[in-house]
N, C-alpha and C positions, 0 to 999 in steps of 0.2 A: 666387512664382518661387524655384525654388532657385539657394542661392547657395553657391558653392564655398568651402571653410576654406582659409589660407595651406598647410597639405600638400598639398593637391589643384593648386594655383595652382600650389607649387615644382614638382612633377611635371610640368605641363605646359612648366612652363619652360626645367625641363631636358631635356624632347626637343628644343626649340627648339636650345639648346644644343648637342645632341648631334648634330644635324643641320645645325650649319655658321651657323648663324646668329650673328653677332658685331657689324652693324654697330646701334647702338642702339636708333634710331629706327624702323628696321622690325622689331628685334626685341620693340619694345612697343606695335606694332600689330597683327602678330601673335599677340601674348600675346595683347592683349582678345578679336581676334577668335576665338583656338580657345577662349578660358574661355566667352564667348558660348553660342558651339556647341554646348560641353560641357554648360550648362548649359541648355540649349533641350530637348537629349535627354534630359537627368536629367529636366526638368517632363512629358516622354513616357512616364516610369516607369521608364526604364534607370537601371543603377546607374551610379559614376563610370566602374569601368573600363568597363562595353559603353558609354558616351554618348563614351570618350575613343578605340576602337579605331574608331566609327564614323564620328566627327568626325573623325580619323586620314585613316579612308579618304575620306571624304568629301573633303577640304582636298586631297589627293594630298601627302602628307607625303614623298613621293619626290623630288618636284622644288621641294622649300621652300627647297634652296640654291640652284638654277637664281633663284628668284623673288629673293634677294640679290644675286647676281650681276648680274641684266636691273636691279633698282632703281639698284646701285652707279653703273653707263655711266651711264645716263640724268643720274643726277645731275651723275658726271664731266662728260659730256658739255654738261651745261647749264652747269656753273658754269666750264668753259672757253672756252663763248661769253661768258660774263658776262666773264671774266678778259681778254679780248680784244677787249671793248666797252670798259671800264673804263682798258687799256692804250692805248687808241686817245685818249678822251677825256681821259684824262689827259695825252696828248704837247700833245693842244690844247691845254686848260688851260694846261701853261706854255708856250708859245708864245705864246700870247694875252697871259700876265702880261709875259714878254720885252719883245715888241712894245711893250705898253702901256707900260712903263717908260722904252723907249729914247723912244717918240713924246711923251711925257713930256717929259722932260729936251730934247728938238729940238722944244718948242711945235708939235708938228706937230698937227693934229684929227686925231679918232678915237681920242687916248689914254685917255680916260672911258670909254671904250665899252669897249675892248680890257680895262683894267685889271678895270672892273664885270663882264665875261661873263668872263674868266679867272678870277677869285677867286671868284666864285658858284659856279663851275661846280664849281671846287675844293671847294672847302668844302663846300656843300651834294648834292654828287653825288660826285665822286670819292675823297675820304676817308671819307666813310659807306662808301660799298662798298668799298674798298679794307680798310675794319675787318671787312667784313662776311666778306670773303672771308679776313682774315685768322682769323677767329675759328671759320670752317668747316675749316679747316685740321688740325684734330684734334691742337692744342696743349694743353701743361697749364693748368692754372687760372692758375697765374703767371703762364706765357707773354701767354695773351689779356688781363690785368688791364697788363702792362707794353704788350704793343701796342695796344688801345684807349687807353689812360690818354693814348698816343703821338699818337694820331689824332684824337683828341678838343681837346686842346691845338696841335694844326695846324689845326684849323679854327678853333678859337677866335683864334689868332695872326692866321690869312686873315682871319676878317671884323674882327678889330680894323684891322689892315694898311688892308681895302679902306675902310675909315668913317675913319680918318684921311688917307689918301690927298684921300678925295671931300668932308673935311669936314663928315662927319655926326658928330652926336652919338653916345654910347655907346663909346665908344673905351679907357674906362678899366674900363666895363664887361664887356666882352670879352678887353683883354690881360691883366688882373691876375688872374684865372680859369685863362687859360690860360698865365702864365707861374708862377702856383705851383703848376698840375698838374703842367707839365713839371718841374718844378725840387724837387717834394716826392715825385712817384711814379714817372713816367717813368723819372728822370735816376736816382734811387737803385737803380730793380729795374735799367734798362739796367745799369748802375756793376756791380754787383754777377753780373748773366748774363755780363757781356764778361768781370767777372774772373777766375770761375772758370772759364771756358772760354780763354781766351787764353793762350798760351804766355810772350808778353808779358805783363805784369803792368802795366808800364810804358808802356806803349801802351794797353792800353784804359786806364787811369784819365789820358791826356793827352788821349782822345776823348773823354772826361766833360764834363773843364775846357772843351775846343772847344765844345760843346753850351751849355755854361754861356757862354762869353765869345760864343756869336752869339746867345743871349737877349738879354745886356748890350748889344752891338753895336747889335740889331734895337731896344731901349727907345732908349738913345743918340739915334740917328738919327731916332725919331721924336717924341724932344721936345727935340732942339736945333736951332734954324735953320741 
């Protein structure tokens, strides 16, 4: 089977290009698909350019930004049901932590129950997708490495929270993980995004210290009677 040299490749790519294509991931499916093509009609005996005007016409290279566009919605469209599923679940979630802490504190029943489906639900469902959507959001590398780093050490913190709460083991396993993410990755890339963007200087680095003293705060409280 013939196989196309990187000039041949760059060529195809830049009609891609040239024809409005920018969003990545369909523009490298795409790509395989016309090099395929191209290279299906070169095994038919066409040179590169007749296997690439035929493929061309073949694919309707007319409407390859219409097929960008119909991709983009759909996506839109699906990851704003997601953002609206996630937004819902999440009001649960703390509602259910709320509840369970006040019934808690007023020995009422049903605080086990409330505190364990709030913080599960947290943890294990609404901060993954809350990462997940944060990372489809078409941020820099920075950006997603500070907000993962961010969400990753919230779950960690939730299941440490709900296993001291309920008096299960693993508790020292989970927050010490998650309070030297926050406090070695998080809190530095934050520290440093708020400062160069803040007009205040002085204010984000007293939001830092805040973050740091409800780490402090949050350890405090769960190992002094």
């Amino acid at each position: 089977m013939v196989q196309l040299d990187n000039n041949q490749v760059k060529i195809i790519n830049d009609l891609l290009v040239e024809h409005g294509i920018t969003y990545e991931a369909l523009h490298i499916d795409l790509l395989d698909h016309m090099c395929c093509m191209v290279e299906e009609n070169m095994d038919n005996g066409l040179d590169f350019g007749q296997s690439l005007t035929l493929s061309v016409s073949k694919f309707g290279i007319s409407n390859i930004y219409q097929i960008q566009e119909n991709t983009i919605y759909l996506l839109t469209l699906k990851l704003n049901k997601m953002k609206k599923t996630v937004g819902i679940l999440g009001i649960i979630s703390a509602l259910s932590v709320m509840m369970g802490v006040f019934f808690k504190t007023q020995h009422w029943p049903g605080a086990g129950i409330l505190l364990v489906s709030g913080l599960v639900l947290t943890a294990l469902f609404v901060f993954p997708a809350m990462a997940y959507l944060d990372a489809k959001a078409g941020q820099s590398k920075m950006s997603k490495i500070h907000s993962i780093s961010g969400y990753i050490s919230a779950i960690l913190l939730s299941l440490a929270t709900l296993v001291k709460i309920m008096h299960w083991p693993g508790f020292l396993e989970l927050y010490y993980p998650g309070a030297f993410l926050i406090l070695l990755v998080f809190l530095p890339l934050h520290t440093w995004k708020n400062y160069q963007i803040a007009e205040n200087k002085l204010l984000a680095f007293a939001k830092s210290l805040l973050i740091i003293a409800g780490v402090i705060v949050f350890w405090g409280l769960l190992h002094l009677r």
